[in-house]
N, C-alpha and C positions, 0 to 999 in steps of 0.2 A: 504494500500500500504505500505505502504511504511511509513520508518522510518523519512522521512524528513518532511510530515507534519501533520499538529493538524490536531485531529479526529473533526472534525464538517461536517455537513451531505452539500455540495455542493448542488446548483442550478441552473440551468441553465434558461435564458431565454424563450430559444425557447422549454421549458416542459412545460406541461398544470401543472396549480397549485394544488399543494396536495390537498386529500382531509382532512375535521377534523380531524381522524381515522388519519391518518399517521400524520398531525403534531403535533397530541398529544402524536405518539409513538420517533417522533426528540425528541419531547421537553423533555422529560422523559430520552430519552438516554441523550441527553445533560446536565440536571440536575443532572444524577449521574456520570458522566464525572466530572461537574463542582467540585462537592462536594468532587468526587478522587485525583484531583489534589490539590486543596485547603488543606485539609487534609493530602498527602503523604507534600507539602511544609512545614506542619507545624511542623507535629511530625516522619515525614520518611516513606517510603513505607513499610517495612516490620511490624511495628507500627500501621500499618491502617489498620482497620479489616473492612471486608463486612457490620457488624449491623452499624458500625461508617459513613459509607458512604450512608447508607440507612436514619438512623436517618437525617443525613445532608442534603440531598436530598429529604425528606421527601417522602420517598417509602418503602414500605416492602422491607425484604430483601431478597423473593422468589421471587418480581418484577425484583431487580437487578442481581439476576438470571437469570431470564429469557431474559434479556436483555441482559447479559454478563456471558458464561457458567465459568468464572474464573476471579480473580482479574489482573491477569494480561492483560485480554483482555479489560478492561475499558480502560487502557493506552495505548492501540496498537490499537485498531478497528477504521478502519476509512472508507468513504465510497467512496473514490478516485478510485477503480480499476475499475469498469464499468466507469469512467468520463475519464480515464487511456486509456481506451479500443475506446472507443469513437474517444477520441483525434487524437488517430493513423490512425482509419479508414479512419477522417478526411483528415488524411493530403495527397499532390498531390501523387498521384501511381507511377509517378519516382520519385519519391525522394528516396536517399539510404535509407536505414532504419536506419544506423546509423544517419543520418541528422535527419528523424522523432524521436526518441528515446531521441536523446538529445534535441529537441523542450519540447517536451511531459513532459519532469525530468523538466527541465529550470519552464514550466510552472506551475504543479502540487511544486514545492520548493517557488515558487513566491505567489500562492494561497493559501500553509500555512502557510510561513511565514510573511505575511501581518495579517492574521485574527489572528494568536496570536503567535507570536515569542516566549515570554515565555513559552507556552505549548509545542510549538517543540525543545525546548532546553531542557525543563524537562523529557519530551520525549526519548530523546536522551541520558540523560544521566541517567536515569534510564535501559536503553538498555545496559549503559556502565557496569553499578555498577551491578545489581542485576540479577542471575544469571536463576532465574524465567522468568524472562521476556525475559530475550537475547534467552533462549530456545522458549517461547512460538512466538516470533518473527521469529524466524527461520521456525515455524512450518507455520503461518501466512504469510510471506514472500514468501514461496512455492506454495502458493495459485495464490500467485502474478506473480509470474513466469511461472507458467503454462498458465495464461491471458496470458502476454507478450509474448510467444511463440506462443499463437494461433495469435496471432498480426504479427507475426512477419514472420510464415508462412502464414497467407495471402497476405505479403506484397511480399513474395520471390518465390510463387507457392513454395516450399518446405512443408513437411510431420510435421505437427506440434508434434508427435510424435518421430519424428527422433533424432539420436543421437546429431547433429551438430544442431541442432535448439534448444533440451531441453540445452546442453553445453553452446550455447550462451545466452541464458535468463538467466539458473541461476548464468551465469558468474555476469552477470549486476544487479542480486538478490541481489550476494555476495558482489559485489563490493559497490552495499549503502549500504550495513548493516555495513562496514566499513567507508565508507565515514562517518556515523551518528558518527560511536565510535570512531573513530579519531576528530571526530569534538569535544565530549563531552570531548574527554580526554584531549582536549587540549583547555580546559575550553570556545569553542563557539568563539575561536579568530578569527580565518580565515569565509573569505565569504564562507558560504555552497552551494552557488552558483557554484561558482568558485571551491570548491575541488569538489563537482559533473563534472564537465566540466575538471578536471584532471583524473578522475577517467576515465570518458569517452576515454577519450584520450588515455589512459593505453589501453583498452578495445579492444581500435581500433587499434591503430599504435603499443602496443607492449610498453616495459620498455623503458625510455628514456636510452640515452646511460650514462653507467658509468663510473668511471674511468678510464682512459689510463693505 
């Protein structure tokens, strides 16, 4: 999903429990997660080579391939868009959709800033700084949108196709890909909460007014 939180693979209760076979392939992505981020803190992301993060992680580095088609997607991949998609469906059929949207963020900002704040801040500002990633995030973020659009024409009977539907998703794409770089740029001060819930706001009601 999204730029607000740490890539660790979600669970839910009410899913039947993985089998071996899949929590040997979390734990293996999680491992070279771990070893990417440990490593870009220590000596910088563009310093940190794929054999570096394999060694650390103790996997080949055709493993971390195969798990992550590029380095920047170890820092980006996270597995929130179906728990995303979910969420929405969840929520009551009148409710506006900008009411579900801003539940949905609210929650999904709460579920990865709780399980590691430091990752979503590193996160973040690697998005900010490194021109690699803010690219491959964009590309990644589109994936995201186009979810949110089928979301969001189910929630409106509108054409998840349609002009004014693809418009307002990746409005709400764009606008956290900003929220996150204003949040890094402005070294993690402000609740990320809370500038999501501004951004929304922008989304919805339009620029607040300016100067007389």
């Amino acid at each position: 999903m999204t730029t607000m939180t740490a890539a660790r693979t979600p669970h839910s209760a009410d899913r039947p429990p993985l089998g071996l076979r899949e929590r040997k392939k979390i734990k293996t992505r999680e491992a070279i997660r771990s070893a990417t981020y440990a490593l870009v803190r220590e000596q910088g992301y563009d310093a940190t080579t794929i054999e570096q993060i394999a060694e650390r992680a103790e996997v080949s580095p055709s493993t971390v391939f195969r798990y992550f088609p590029a380095k920047e997607d170890i820092v980006l991949t996270d597995e929130y868009d179906p728990v995303m998609a979910e969420e929405l469906a969840a929520r009551p059929a009148d409710e506006p959709w900008p009411v579900s949207v801003r539940h949905v963020m609210r929650k999904a900002i709460g579920a990865g800033t709780q399980e590691s704040a430091e990752v979503t801040r590193l996160r973040s500002r690697l998005m900010a700084e490194v021109p690699a990633v803010r690219s491959r995030m964009m590309e990644s973020m589109s994936a995201t949108g186009r979810l949110l659009g089928r979301a969001i024409a189910e929630r409106t009977g509108l054409d998840a196709d349609g002009l004014e539907v693809r418009v307002v998703a990746m409005s709400l794409i764009g606008g956290l890909m900003e929220v996150s770089r204003y949040w890094a740029e402005h070294g993690h001060e402000d609740d990320l909460a809370g500038l999501v819930d501004r951004a929304l706001d922008v989304l919805e009601h339009g620029l607040p007014a300016g100067k007389p």
